[in-house]
C-alpha positions as a Python dict, from the first residue, in 0.01 Angstrom:
ca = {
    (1, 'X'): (0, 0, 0),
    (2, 'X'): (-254, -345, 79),
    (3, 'X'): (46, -587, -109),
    (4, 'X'): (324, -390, 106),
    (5, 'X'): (126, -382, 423),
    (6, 'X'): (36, -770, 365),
    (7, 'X'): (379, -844, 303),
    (8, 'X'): (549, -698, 568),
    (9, 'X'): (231, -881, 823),
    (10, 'X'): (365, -1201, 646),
    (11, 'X'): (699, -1127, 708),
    (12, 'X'): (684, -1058, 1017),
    (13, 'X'): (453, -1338, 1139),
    (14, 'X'): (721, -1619, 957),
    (15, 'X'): (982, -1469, 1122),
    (16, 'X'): (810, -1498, 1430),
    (17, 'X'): (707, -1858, 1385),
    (18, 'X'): (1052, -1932, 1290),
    (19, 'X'): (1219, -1764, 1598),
    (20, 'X'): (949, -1969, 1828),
    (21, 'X'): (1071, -2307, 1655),
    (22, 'X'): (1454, -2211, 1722),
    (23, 'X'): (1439, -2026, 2041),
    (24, 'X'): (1118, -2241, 2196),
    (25, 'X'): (1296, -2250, 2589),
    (26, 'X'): (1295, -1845, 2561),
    (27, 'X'): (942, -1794, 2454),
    (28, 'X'): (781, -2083, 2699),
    (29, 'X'): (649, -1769, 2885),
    (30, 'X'): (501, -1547, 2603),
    (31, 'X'): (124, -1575, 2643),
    (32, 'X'): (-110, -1741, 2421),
    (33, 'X'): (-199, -1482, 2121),
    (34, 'X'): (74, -1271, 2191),
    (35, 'X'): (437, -1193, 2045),
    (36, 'X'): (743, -1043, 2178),
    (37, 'X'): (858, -731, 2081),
    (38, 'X'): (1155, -566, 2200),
    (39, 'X'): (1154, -186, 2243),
    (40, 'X'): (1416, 56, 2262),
    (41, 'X'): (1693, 270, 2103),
    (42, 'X'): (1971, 166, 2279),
    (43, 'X'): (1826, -68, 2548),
    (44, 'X'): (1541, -276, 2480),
    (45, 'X'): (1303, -349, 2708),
    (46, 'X'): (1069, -678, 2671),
    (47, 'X'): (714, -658, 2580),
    (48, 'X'): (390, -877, 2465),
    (49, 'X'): (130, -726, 2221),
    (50, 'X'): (-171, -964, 2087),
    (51, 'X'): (-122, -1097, 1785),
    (52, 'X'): (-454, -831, 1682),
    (53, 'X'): (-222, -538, 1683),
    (54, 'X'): (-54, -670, 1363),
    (55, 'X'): (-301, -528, 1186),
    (56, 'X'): (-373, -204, 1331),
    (57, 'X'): (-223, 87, 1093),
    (58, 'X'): (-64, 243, 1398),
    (59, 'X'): (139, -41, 1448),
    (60, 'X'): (176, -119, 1122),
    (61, 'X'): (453, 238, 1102),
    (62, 'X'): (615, 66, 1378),
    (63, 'X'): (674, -279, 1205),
    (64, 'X'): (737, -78, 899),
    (65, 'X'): (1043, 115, 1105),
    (66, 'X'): (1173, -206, 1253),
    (67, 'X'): (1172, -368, 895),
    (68, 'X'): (1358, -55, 766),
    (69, 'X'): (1633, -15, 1028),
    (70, 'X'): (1685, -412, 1140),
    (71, 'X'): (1507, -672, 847),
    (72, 'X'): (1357, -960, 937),
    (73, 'X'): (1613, -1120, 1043),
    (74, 'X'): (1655, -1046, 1441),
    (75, 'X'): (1800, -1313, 1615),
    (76, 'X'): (1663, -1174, 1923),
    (77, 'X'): (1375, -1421, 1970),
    (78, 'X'): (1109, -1151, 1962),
    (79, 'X'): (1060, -817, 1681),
    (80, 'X'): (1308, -530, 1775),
    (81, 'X'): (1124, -182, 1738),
    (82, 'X'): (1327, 129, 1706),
    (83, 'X'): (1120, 340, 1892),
    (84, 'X'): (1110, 529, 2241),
    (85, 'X'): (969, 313, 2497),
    (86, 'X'): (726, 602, 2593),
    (87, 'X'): (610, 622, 2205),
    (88, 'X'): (547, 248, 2202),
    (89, 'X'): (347, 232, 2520),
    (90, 'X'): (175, 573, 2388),
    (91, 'X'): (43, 376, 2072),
    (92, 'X'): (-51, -1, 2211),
    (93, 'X'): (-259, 153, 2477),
    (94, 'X'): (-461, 367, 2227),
    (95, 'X'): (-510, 18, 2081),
    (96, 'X'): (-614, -132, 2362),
    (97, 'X'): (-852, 71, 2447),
    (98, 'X'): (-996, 111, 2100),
}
């Protein structure tokens, strides 16, 4: 579960990087430490999360769902997350406020 879980951080974090490099006028506005994420089943809706929540086993089943349904390879400029925006928001502020 550690190799998977580091993989899929490392993944995720080059694809990132990469997507910055490529789309750089798009993410001029993402805040320092954070990363966009896009959230949604059908439409996706825009949001930062700090770099921190990478780690966090709660968000961990989300990039784990993302990587399952869409790869790392999501020309979008930010991670897409198949989720409900109410489940996402649900989860990040449980991390925020832990």
């Amino acid at each position: 579960m550690g190799i998977r879980l580091l993989s899929v951080l490392l993944g995720a974090a080059k694809q990132i990087l990469k997507m910055q490099s490529v789309s750089a006028v798009c993410q001029s506005n993402v805040p320092k430490g954070h990363i966009p994420v896009y959230v949604g089943e059908t439409e996706r809706k825009r949001f930062f999360v700090p770099i921190s929540y990478l780690s966090h086993p709660s968000f961990v089943d989300l990039l784990n769902r993302a990587e399952e349904e869409f790869g790392f390879s999501q020309p979008t400029g930010g991670l897409m997350i198949p989720c409900k925006e109410e489940a996402f928001i649900d989860v990040t502020s449980r991390l925020h406020t832990s």
